[in-house]
C-alpha distance (Angstrom), angle and dihedral (degrees) to the residues before:
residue distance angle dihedral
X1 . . .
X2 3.52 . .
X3 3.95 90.3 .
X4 4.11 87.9 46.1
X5 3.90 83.7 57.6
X6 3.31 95.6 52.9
X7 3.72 95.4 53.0
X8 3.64 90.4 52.7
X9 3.82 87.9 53.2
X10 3.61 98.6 48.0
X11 3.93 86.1 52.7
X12 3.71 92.2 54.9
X13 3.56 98.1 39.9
X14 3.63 118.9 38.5
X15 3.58 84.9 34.1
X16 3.52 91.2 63.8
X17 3.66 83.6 53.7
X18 3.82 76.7 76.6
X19 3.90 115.8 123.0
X20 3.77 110.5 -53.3
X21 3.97 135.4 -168.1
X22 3.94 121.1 -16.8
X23 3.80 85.2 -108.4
X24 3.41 93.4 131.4
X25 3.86 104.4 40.0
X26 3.52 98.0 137.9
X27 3.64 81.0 61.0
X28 4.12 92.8 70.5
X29 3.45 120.4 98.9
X30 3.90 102.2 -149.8
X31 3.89 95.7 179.1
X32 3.93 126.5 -7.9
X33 3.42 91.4 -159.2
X34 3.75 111.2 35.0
X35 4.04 90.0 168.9
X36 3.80 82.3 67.8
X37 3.74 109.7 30.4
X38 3.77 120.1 89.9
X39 3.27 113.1 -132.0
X40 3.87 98.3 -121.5
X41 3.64 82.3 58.6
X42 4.37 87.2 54.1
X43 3.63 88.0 43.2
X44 4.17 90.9 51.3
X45 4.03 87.9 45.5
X46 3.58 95.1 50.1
X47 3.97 90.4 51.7
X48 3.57 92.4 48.9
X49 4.10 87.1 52.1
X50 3.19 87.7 42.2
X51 3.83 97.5 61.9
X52 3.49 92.8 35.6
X53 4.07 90.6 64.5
X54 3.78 83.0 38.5
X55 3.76 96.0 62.9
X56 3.33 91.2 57.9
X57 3.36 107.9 39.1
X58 3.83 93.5 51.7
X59 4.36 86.0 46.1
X60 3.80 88.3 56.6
X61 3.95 89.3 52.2
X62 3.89 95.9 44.2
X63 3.63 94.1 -116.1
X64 3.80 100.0 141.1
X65 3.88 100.8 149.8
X66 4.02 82.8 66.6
X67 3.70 100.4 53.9
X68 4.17 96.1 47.7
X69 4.10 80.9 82.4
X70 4.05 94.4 61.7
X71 3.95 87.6 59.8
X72 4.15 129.9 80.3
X73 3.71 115.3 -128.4
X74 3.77 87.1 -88.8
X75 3.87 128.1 41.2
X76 3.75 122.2 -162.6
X77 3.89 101.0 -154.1
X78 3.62 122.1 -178.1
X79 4.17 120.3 179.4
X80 3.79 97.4 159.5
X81 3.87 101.0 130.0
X82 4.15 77.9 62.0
X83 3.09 105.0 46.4
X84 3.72 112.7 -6.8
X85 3.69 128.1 -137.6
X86 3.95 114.5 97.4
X87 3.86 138.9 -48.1
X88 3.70 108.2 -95.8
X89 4.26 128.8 -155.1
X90 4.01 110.9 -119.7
X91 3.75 127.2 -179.7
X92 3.82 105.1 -135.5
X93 4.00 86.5 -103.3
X94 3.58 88.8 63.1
X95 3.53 98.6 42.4
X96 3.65 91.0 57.6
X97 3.13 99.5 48.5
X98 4.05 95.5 54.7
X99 4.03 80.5 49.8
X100 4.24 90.9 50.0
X101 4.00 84.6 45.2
X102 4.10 89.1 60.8
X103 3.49 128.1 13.3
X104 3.66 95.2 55.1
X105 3.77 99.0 64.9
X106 4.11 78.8 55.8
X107 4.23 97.3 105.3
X108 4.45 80.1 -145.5
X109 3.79 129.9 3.0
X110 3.65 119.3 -165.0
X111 4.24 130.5 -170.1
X112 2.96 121.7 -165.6
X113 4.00 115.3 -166.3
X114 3.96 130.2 -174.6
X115 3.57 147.9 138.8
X116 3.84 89.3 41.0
X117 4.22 109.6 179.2
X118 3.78 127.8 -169.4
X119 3.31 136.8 -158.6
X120 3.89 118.4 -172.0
X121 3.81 124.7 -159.8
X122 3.92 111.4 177.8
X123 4.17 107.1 -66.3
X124 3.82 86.7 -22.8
X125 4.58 119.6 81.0
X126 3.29 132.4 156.7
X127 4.22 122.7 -159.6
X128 4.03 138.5 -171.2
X129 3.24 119.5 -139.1
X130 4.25 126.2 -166.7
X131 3.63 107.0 -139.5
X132 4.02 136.1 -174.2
X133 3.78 108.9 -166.6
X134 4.05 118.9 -166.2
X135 3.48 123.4 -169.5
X136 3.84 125.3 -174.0
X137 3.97 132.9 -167.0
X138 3.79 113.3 166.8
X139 3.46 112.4 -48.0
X140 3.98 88.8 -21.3
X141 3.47 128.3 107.3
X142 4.13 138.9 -167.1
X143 3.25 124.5 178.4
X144 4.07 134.4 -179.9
X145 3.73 130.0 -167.1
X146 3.67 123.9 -161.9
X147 3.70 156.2 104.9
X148 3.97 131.1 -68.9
X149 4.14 121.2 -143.0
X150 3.90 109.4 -167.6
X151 3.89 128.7 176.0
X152 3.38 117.9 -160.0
X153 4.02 146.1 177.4
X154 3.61 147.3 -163.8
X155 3.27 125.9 -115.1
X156 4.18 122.8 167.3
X157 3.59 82.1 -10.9
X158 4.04 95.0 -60.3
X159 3.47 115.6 120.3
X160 3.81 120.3 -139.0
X161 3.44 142.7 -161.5
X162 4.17 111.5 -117.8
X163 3.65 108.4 159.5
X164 3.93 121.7 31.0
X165 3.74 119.0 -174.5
X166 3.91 131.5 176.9
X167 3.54 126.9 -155.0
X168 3.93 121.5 -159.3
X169 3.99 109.7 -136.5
X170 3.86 94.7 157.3
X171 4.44 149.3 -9.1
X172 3.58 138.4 -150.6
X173 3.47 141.8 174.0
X174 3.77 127.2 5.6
X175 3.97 112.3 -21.7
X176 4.09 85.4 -171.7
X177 3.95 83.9 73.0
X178 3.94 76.9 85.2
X179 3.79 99.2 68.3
X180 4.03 92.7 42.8
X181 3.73 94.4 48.7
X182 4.26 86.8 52.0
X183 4.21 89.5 45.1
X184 3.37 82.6 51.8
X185 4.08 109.0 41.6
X186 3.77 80.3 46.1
X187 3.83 93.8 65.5
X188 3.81 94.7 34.2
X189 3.95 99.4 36.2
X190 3.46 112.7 178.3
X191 4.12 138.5 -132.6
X192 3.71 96.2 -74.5
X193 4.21 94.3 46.5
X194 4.17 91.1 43.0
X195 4.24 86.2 44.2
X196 3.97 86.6 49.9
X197 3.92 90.1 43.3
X198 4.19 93.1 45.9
X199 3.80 81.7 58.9
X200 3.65 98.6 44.1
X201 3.88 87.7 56.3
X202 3.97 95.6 54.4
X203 3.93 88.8 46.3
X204 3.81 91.3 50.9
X205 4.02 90.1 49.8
X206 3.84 85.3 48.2
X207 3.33 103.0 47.2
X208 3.70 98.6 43.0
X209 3.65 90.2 58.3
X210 3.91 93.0 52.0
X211 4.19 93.3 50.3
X212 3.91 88.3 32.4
X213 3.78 99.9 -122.4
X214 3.37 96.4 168.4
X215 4.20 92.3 -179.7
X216 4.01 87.2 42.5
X217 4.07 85.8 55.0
X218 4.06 87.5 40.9
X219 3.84 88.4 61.4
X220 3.90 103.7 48.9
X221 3.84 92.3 76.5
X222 3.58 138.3 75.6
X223 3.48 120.3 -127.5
X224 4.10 94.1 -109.9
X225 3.96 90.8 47.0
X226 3.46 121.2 152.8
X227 4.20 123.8 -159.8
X228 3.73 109.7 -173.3
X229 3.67 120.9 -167.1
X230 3.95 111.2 -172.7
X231 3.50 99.7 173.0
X232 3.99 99.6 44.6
X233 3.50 110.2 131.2
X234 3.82 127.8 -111.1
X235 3.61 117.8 -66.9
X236 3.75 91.4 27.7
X237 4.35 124.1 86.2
X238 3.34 118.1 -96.7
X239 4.08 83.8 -163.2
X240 3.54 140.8 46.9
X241 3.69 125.7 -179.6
X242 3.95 129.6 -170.3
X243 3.72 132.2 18.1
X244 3.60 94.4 -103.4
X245 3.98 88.7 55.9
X246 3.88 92.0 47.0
X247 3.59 97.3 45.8
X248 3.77 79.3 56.6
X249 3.59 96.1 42.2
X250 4.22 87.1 63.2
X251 3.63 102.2 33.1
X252 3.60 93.6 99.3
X253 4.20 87.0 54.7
X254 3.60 94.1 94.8
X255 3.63 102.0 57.4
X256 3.76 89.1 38.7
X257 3.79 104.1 55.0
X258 3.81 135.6 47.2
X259 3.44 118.2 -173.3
X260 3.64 124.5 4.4
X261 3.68 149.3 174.6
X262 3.76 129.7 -161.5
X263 3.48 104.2 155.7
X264 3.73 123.5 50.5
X265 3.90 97.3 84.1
X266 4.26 90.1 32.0
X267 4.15 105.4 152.9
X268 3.93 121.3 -167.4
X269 3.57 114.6 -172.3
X270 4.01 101.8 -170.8
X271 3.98 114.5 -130.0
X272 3.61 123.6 -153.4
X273 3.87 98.3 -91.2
X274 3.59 103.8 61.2
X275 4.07 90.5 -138.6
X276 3.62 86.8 67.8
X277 3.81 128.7 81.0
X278 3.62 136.9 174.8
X279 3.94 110.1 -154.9
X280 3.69 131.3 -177.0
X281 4.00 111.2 -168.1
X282 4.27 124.8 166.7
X283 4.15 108.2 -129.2
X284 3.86 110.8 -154.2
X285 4.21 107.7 177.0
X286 3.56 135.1 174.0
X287 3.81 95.9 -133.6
X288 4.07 106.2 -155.2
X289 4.00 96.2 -165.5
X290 3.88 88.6 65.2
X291 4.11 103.7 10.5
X292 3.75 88.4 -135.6
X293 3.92 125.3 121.2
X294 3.20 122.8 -95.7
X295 4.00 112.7 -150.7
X296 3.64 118.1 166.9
X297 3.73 140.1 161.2
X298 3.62 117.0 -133.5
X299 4.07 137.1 -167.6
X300 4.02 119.3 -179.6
X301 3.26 133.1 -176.8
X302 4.06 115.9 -147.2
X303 3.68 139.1 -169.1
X304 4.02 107.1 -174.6
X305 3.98 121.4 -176.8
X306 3.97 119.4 -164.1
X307 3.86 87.7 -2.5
X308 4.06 102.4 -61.5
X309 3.79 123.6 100.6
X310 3.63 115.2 -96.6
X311 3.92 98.4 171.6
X312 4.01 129.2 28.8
X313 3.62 112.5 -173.0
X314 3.87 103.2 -176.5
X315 3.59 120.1 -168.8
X316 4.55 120.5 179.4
X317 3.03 141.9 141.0
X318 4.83 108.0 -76.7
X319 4.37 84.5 -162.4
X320 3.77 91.5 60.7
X321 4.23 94.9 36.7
X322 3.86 85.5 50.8
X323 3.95 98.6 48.8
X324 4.32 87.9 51.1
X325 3.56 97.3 49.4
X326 4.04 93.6 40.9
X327 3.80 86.3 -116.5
X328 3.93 79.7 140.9
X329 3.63 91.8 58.7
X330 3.78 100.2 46.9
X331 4.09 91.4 53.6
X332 3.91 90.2 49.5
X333 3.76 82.1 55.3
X334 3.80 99.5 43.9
X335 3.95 82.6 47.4
């Protein structure tokens, strides 16, 4: 555990030692040789010190959704001369989030980038970059100094960041700032975490309804949640309130549906308050009461507080619900 903490720290932290504010811009060397550099190839190392800065600068102002597009799919990310152990693989959602866990419970973080040097080889480069990273908490201060290795490639002609390696030179202060600033960005997470748990909360209701976790389902909402269902056809609500009367309001699901699938076309489109969500997700379910498919396209609007659902706003289509529970049927026979 302790070890598994670590890691997380060491992604968070000496990542954030990542390339910082274009303080020092006089300090990039775009081309050594501008006689024999093209300048497609001064235009690609100027992007490539561009992002590096960027990284950094948008770290030190906690704007994490924003730096996910710098990184590949995959990351190689190595800080053992910080904190030993071994390099790890993140996805840039991962990454992110170890950053979001840390550097926010910082009171200031502070990059410092220079000296950065290029080297381009076709759609493949790799870059150093010096870097001075501060970190305050109270009266407390940390500070490392070292050296950044990145790999990168390009891809639709956007370079990105594959390989990220950090290479101790020097520390100062307190390292055990670190494990205070997580305690206390995990008690006062900020937009990007509570965006990342919104989401979290949506694909837990989801997914519980496609295995049929009926306890799993239970836990994702508050105990004042509301579901709303405007467009529900007659005969069913249009409102639930409470957990107790939701858990009720599924607990025939299992019996009803056979196999089912939520999630493979889910949709979030962030809103402005990170407890809020918009999500568009395609239902197709093997309804057992009629044996007819059930294929529906949703949208939702969500508000979620500490991680469980406290509104459902569900919006589909009542024509298709009606035809795969035989609602159809049972109105041509009351007619």
């Amino acid at each position: 555990m302790k070890y598994l903490l670590a890691s997380a720290l060491a992604l968070a932290l000496a990542t954030t030692a990542l390339p910082a504010i274009i303080h020092n811009a006089q300090a990039i060397p775009l081309a050594q040789n501008s006689a024999s550099t093209s300048s497609s190839e001064a235009v690609d190392e100027a992007a490539i010190a561009v992002m590096i800065n960027s990284v950094a600068t948008f770290a030190d102002q906690g704007d994490f959704a924003s730096i996910e597009a710098v990184f590949a799919d995959e990351i190689q990310v190595d800080y053992t001369s910080l904190w030993g152990g071994d390099g790890q693989t993140h996805t840039p959602d991962s990454l992110m989030t170890a950053w979001a866990s840390v550097l926010p419970g910082f009171d200031q973080t502070y990059h410092d980038i220079a000296n950065v040097q290029v080297e381009l080889a076709g759609n493949l480069a790799t870059a150093t970059a010096d870097v001075i990273a501060d970190h305050h908490l109270g009266a407390d201060f940390w500070q490392v100094t070292g050296q950044y290795e990145y790999r990168f490639v390009k891809s639709a002609d956007r370079w990105q960041i594959t390989h990220m390696t950090f290479n101790l030179r020097d520390e100062v202060g307190d390292r055990t700032l670190v494990t205070l600033a997580s305690e206390r960005a995990a008690t006062e997470p900020v937009g990007y975490r509570q965006q990342q748990q919104t989401e979290q909360a949506v694909r837990d209701l989801l997914t519980s309804l496609e295995t049929k976790d009926m306890e799993a389902l239970a836990a994702v909402w508050a105990a004042d949640a509301v579901q709303d269902m405007p467009f529900s056809p007659a005969g069913f609500p249009k409102r639930v309130e409470g957990r107790e009367n939701l858990i009720q309001h599924y607990a025939a699901w299992p019996e009803i549906s056979g196999n089912a699938n939520f999630t493979d076309e889910l949709v979030f489109y962030p809103m402005a308050d990170p407890t809020m969500v918009f999500a568009e997700w395609r239902g197709v379910v093997d309804i057992r009461t009629t044996g007819r498919l059930y294929e529906q396209q949703y949208g939702g609007l969500f508000h979620v507080v500490d991680g469980q659902i406290q509104l459902f706003r569900e919006y589909y289509d009542p024509i298709v619900f009606s035809v795969a529970f035989g609602l159809d049927e049972s109105s041509a026979v009351d007619n």
